[in-house]
mmCIF file of the N, C-alpha and C atoms, coordinates in Angstrom:
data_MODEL
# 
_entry.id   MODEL 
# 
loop_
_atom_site.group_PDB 
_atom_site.id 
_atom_site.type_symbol 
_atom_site.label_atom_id 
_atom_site.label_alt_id 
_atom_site.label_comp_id 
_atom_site.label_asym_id 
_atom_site.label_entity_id 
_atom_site.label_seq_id 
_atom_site.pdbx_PDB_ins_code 
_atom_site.Cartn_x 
_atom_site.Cartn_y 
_atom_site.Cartn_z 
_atom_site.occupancy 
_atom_site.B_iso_or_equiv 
_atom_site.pdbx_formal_charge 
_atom_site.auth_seq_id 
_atom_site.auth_comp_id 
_atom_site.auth_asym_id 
_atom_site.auth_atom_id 
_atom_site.pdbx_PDB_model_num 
ATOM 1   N N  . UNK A 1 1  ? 1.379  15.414 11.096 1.00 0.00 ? 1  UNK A N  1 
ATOM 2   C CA . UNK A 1 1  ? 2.100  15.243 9.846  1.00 0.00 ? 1  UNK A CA 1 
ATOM 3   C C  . UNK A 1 1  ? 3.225  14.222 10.085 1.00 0.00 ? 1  UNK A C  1 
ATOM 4   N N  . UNK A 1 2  ? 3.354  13.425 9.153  1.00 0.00 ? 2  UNK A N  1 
ATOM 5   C CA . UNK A 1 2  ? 4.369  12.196 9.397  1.00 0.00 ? 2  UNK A CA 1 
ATOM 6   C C  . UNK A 1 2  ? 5.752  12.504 8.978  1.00 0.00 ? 2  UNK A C  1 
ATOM 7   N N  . UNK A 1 3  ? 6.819  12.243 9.237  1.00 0.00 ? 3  UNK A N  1 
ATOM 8   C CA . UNK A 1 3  ? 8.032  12.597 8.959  1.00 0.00 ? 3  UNK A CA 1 
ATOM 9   C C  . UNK A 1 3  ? 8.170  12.808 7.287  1.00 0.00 ? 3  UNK A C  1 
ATOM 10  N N  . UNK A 1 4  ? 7.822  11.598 6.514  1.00 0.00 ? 4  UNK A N  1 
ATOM 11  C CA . UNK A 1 4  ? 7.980  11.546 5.569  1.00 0.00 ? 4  UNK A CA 1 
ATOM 12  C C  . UNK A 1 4  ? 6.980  12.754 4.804  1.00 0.00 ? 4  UNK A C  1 
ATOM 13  N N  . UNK A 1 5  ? 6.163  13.052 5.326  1.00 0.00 ? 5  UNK A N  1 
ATOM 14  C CA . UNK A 1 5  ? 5.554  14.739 4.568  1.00 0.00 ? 5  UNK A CA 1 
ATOM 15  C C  . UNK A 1 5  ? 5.943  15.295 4.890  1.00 0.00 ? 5  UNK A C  1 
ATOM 16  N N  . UNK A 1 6  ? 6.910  15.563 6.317  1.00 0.00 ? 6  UNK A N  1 
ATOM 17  C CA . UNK A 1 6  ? 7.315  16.929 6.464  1.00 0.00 ? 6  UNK A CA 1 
ATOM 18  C C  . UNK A 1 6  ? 8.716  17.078 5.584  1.00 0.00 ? 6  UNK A C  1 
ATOM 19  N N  . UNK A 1 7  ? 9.039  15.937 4.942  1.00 0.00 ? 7  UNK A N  1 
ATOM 20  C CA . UNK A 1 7  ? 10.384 15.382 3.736  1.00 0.00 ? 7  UNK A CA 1 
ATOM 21  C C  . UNK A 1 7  ? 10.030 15.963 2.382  1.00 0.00 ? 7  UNK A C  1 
ATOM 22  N N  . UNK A 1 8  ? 8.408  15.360 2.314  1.00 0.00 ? 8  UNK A N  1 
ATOM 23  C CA . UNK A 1 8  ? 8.054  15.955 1.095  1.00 0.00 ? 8  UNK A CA 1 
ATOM 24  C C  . UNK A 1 8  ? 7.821  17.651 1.124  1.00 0.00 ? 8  UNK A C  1 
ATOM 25  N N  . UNK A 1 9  ? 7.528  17.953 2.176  1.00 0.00 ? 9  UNK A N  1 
ATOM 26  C CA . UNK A 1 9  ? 6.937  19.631 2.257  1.00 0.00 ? 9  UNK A CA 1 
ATOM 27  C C  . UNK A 1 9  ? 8.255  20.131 1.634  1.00 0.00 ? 9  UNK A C  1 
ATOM 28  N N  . UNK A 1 10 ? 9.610  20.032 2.771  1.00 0.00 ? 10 UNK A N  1 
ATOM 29  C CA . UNK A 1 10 ? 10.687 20.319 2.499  1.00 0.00 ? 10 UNK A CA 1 
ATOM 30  C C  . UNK A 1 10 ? 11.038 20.571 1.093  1.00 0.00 ? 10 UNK A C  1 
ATOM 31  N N  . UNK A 1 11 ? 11.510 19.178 0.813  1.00 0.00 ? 11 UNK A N  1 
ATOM 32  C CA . UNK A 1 11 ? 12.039 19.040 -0.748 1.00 0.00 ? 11 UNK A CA 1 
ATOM 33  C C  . UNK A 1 11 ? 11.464 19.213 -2.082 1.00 0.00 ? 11 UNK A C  1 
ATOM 34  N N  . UNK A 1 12 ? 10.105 19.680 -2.166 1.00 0.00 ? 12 UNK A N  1 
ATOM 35  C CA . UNK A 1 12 ? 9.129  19.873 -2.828 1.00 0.00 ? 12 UNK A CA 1 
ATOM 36  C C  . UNK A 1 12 ? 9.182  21.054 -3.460 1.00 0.00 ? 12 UNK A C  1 
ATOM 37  N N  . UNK A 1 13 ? 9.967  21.710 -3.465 1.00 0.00 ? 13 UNK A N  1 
ATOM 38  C CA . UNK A 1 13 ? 10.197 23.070 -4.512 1.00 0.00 ? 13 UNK A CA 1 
ATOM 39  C C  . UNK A 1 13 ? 11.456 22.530 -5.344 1.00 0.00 ? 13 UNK A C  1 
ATOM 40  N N  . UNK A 1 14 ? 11.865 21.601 -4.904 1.00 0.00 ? 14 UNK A N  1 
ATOM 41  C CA . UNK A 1 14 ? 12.815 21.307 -6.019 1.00 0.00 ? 14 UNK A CA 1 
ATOM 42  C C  . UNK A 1 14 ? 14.402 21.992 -6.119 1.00 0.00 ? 14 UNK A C  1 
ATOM 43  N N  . UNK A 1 15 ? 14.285 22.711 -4.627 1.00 0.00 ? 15 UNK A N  1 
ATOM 44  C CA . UNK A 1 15 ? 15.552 23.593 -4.355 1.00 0.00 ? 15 UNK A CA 1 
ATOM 45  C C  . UNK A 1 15 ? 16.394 23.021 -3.525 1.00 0.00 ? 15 UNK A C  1 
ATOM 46  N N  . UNK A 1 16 ? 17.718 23.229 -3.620 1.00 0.00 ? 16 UNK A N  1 
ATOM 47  C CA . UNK A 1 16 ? 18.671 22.942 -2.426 1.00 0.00 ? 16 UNK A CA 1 
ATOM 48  C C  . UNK A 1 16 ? 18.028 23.419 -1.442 1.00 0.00 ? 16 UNK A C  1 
ATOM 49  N N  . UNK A 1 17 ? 18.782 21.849 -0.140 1.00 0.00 ? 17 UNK A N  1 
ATOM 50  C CA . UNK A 1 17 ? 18.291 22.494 1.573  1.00 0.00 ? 17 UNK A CA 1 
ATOM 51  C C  . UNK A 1 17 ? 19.359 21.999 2.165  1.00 0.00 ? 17 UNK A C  1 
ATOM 52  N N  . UNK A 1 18 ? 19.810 22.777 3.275  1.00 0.00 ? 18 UNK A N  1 
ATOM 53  C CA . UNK A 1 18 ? 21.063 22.472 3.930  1.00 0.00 ? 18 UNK A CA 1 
ATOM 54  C C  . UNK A 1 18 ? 20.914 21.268 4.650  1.00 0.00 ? 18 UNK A C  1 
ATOM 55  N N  . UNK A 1 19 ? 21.824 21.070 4.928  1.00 0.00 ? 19 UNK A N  1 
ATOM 56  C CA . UNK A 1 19 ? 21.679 19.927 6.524  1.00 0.00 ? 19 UNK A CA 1 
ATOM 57  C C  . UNK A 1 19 ? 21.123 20.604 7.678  1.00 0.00 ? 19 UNK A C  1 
ATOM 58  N N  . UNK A 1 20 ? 21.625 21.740 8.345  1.00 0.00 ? 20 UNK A N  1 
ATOM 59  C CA . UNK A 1 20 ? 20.581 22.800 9.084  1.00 0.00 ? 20 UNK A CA 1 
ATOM 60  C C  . UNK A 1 20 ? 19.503 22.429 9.061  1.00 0.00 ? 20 UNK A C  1 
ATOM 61  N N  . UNK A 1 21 ? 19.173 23.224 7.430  1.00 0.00 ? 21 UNK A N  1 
ATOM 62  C CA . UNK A 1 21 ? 17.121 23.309 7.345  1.00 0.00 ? 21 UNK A CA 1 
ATOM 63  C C  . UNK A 1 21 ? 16.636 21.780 7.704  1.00 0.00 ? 21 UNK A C  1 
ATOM 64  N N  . UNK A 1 22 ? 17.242 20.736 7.098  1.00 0.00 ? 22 UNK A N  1 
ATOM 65  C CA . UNK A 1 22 ? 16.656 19.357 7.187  1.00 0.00 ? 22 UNK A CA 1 
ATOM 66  C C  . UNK A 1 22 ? 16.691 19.167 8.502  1.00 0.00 ? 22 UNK A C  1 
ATOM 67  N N  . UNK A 1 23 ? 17.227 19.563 9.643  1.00 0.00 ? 23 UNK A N  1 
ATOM 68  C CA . UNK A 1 23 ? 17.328 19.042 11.056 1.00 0.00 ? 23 UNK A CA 1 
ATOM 69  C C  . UNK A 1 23 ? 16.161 19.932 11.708 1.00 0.00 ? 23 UNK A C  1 
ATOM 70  N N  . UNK A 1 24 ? 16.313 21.263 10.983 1.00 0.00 ? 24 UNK A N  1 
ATOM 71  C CA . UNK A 1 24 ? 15.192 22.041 12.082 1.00 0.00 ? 24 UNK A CA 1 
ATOM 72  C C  . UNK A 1 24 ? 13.631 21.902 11.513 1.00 0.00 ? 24 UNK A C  1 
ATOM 73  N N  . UNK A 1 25 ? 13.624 21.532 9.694  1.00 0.00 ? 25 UNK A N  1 
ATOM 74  C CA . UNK A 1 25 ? 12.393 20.978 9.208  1.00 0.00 ? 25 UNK A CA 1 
ATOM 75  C C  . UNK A 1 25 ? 12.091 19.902 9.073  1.00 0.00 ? 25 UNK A C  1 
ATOM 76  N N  . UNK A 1 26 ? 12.570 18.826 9.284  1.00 0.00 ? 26 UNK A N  1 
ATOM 77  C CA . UNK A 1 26 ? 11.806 17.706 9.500  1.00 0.00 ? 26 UNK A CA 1 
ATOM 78  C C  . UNK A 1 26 ? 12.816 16.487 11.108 1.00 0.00 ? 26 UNK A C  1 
ATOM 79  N N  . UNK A 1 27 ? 13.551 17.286 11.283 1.00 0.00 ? 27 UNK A N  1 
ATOM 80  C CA . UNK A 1 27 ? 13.906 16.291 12.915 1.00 0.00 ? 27 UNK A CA 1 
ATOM 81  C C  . UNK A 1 27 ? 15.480 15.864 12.483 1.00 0.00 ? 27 UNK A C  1 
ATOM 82  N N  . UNK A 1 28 ? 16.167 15.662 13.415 1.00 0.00 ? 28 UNK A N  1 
ATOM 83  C CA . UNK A 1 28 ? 17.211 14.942 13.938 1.00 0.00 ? 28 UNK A CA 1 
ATOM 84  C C  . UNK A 1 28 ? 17.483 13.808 13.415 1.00 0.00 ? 28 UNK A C  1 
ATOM 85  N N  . UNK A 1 29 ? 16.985 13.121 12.974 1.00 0.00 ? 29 UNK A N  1 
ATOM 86  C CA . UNK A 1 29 ? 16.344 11.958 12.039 1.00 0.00 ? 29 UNK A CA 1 
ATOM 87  C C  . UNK A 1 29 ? 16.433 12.183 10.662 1.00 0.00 ? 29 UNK A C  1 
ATOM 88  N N  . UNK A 1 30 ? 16.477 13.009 9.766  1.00 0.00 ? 30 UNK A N  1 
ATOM 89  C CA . UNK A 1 30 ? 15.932 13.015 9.130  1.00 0.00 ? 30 UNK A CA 1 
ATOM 90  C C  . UNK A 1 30 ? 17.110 12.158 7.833  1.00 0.00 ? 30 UNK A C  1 
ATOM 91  N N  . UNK A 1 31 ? 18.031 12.111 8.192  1.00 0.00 ? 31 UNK A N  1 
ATOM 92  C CA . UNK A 1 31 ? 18.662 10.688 6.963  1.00 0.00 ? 31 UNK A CA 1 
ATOM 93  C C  . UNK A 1 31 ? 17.858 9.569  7.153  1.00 0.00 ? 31 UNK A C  1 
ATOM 94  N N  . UNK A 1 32 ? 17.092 9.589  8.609  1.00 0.00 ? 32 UNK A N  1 
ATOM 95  C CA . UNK A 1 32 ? 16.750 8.184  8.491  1.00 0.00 ? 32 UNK A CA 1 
ATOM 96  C C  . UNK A 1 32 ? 15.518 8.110  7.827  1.00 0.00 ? 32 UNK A C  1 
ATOM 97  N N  . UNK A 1 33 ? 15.121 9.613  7.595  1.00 0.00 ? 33 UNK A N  1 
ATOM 98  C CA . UNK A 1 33 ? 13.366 9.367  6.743  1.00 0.00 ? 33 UNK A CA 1 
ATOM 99  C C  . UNK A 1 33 ? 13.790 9.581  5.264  1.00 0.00 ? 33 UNK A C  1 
ATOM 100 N N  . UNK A 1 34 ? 15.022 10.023 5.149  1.00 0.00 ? 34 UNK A N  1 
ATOM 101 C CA . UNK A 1 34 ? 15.393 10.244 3.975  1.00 0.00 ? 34 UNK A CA 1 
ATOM 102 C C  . UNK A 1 34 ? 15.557 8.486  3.042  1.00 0.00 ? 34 UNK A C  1 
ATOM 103 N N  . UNK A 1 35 ? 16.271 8.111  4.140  1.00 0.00 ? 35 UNK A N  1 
ATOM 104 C CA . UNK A 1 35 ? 16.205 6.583  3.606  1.00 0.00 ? 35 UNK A CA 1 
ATOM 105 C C  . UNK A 1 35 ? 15.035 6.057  3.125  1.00 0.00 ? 35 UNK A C  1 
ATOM 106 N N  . UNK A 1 36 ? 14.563 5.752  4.101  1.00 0.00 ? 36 UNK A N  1 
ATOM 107 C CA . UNK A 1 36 ? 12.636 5.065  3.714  1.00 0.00 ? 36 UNK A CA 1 
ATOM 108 C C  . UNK A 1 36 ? 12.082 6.032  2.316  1.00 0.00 ? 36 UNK A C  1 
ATOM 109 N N  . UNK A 1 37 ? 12.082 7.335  2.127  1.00 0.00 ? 37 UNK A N  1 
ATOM 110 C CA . UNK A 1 37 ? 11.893 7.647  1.262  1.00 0.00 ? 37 UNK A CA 1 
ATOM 111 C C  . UNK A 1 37 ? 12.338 7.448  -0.078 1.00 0.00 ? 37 UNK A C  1 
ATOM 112 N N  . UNK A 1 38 ? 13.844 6.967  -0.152 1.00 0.00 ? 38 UNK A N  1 
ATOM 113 C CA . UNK A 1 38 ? 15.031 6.544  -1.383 1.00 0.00 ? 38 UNK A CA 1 
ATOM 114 C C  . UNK A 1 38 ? 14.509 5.084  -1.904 1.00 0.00 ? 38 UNK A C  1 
ATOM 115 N N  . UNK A 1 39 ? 14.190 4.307  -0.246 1.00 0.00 ? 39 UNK A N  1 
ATOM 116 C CA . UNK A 1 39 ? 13.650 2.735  -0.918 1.00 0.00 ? 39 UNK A CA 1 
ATOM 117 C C  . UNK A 1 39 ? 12.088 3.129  -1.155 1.00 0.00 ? 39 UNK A C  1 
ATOM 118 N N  . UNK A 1 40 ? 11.770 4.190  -1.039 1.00 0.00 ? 40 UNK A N  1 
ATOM 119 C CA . UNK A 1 40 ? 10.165 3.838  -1.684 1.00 0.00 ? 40 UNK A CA 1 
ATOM 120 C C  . UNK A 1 40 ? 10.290 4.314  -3.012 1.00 0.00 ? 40 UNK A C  1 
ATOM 121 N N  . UNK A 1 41 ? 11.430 5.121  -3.726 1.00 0.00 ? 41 UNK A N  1 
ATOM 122 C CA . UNK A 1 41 ? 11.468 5.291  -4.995 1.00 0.00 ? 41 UNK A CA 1 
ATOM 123 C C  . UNK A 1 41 ? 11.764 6.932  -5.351 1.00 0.00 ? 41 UNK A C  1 
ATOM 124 N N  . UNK A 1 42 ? 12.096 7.619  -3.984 1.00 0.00 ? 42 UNK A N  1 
ATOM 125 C CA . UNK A 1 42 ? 12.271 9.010  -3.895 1.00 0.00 ? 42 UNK A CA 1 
ATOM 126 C C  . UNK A 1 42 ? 13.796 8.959  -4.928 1.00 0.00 ? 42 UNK A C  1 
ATOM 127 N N  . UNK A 1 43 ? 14.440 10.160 -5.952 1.00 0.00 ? 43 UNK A N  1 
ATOM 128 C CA . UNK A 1 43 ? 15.738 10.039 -6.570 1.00 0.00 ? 43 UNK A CA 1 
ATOM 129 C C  . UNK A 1 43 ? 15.661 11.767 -5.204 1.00 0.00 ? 43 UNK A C  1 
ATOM 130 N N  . UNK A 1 44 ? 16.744 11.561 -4.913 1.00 0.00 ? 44 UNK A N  1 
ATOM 131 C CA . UNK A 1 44 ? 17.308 12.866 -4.175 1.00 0.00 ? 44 UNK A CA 1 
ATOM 132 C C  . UNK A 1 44 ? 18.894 13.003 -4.219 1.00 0.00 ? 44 UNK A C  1 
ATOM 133 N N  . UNK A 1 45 ? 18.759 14.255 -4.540 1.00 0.00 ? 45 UNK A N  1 
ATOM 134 C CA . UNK A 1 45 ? 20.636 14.059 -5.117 1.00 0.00 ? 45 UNK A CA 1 
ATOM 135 C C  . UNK A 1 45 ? 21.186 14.763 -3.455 1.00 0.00 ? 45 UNK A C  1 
ATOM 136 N N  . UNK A 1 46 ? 22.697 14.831 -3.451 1.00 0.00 ? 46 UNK A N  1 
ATOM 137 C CA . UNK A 1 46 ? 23.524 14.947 -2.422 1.00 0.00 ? 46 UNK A CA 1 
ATOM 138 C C  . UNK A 1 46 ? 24.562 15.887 -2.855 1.00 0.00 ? 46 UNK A C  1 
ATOM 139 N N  . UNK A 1 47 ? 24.691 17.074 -2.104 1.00 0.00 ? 47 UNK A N  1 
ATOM 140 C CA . UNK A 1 47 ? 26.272 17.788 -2.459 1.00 0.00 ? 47 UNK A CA 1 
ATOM 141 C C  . UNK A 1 47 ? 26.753 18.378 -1.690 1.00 0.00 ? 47 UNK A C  1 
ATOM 142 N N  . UNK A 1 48 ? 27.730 18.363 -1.405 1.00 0.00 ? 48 UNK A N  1 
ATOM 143 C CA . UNK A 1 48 ? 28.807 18.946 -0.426 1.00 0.00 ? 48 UNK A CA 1 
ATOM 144 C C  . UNK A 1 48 ? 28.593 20.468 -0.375 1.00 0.00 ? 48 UNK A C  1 
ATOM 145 N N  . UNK A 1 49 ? 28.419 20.765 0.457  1.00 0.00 ? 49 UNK A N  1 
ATOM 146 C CA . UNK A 1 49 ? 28.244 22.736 0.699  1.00 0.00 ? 49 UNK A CA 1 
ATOM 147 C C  . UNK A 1 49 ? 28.998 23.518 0.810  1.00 0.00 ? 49 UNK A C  1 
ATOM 148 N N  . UNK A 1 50 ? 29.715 23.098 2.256  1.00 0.00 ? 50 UNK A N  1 
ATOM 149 C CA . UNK A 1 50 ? 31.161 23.643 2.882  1.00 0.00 ? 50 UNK A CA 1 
ATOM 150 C C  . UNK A 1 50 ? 31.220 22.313 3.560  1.00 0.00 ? 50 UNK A C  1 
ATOM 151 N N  . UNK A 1 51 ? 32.807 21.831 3.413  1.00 0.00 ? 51 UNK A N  1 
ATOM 152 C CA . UNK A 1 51 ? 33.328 20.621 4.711  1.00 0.00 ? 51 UNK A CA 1 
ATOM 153 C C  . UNK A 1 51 ? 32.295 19.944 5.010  1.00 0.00 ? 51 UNK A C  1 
ATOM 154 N N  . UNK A 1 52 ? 31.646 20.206 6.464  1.00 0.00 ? 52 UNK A N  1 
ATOM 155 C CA . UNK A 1 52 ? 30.973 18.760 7.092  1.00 0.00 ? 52 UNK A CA 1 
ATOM 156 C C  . UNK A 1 52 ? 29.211 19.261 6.864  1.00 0.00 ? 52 UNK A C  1 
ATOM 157 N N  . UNK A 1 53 ? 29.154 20.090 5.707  1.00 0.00 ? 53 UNK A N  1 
ATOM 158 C CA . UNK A 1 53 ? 27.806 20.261 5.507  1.00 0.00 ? 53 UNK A CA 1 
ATOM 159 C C  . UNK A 1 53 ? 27.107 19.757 3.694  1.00 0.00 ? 53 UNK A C  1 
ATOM 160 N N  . UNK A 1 54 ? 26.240 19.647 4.132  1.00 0.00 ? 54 UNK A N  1 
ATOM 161 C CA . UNK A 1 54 ? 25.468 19.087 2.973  1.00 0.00 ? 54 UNK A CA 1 
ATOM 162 C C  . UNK A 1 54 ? 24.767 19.548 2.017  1.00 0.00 ? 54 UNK A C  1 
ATOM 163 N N  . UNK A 1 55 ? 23.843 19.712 0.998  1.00 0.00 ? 55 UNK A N  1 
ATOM 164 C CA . UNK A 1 55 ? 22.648 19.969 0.556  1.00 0.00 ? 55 UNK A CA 1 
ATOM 165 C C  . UNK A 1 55 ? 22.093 19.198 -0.242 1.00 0.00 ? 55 UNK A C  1 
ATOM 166 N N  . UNK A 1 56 ? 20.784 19.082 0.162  1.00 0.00 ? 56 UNK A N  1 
ATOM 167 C CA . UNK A 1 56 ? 19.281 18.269 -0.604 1.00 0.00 ? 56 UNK A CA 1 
ATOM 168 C C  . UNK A 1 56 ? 18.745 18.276 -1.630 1.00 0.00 ? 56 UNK A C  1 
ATOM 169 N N  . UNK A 1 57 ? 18.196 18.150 -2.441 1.00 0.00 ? 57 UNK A N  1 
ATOM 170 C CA . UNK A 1 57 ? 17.222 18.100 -3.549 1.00 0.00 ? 57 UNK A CA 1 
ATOM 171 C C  . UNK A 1 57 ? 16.353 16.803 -3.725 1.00 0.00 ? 57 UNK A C  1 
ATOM 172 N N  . UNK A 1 58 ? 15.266 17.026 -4.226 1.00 0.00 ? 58 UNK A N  1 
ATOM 173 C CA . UNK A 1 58 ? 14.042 16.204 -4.875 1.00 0.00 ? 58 UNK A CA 1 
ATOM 174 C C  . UNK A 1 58 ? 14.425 16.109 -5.977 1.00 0.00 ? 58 UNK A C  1 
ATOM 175 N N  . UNK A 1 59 ? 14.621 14.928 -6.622 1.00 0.00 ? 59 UNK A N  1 
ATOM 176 C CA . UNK A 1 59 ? 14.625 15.284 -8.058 1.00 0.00 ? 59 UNK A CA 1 
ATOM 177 C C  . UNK A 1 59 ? 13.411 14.531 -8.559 1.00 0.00 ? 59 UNK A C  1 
ATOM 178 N N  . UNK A 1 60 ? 12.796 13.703 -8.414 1.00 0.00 ? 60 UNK A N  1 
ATOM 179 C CA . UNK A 1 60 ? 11.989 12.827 -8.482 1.00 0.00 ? 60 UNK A CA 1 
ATOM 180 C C  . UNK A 1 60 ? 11.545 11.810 -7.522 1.00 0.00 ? 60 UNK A C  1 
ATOM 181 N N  . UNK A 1 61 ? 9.690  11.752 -7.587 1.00 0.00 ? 61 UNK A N  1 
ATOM 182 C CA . UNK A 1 61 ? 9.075  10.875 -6.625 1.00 0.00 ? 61 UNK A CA 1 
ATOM 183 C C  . UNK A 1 61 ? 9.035  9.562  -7.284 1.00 0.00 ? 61 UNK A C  1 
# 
């Protein structure tokens, strides 16, 4: 499975995912697959959780 499906598996319910889940479900990496996914036309929103943590969403492919 290529990074970028294990992006889509992830974000594919359409629910918040921490920065955590994104490191232990799709890699260490994964802003950087997040990127390639944003320039291929992925909309994924961004929000602050607590301080130095994050959360994900799909909003559109």
């Amino acid at each position: 499975m290529t990074m970028i499906e294990k992006l889509a598996q992830v974000l594919g319910d359409g629910q918040w995912h921490s920065t955590s889940e994104m490191v232990e479900q799709v890699g260490h990496r994964f802003s950087a697959v997040l990127h390639r996914a944003k320039q291929k036309g992925w909309q994924v929103e961004k929000r602050r959780a607590v301080e130095q943590m994050f959360e994900y969403r799909l909003v559109a492919k």
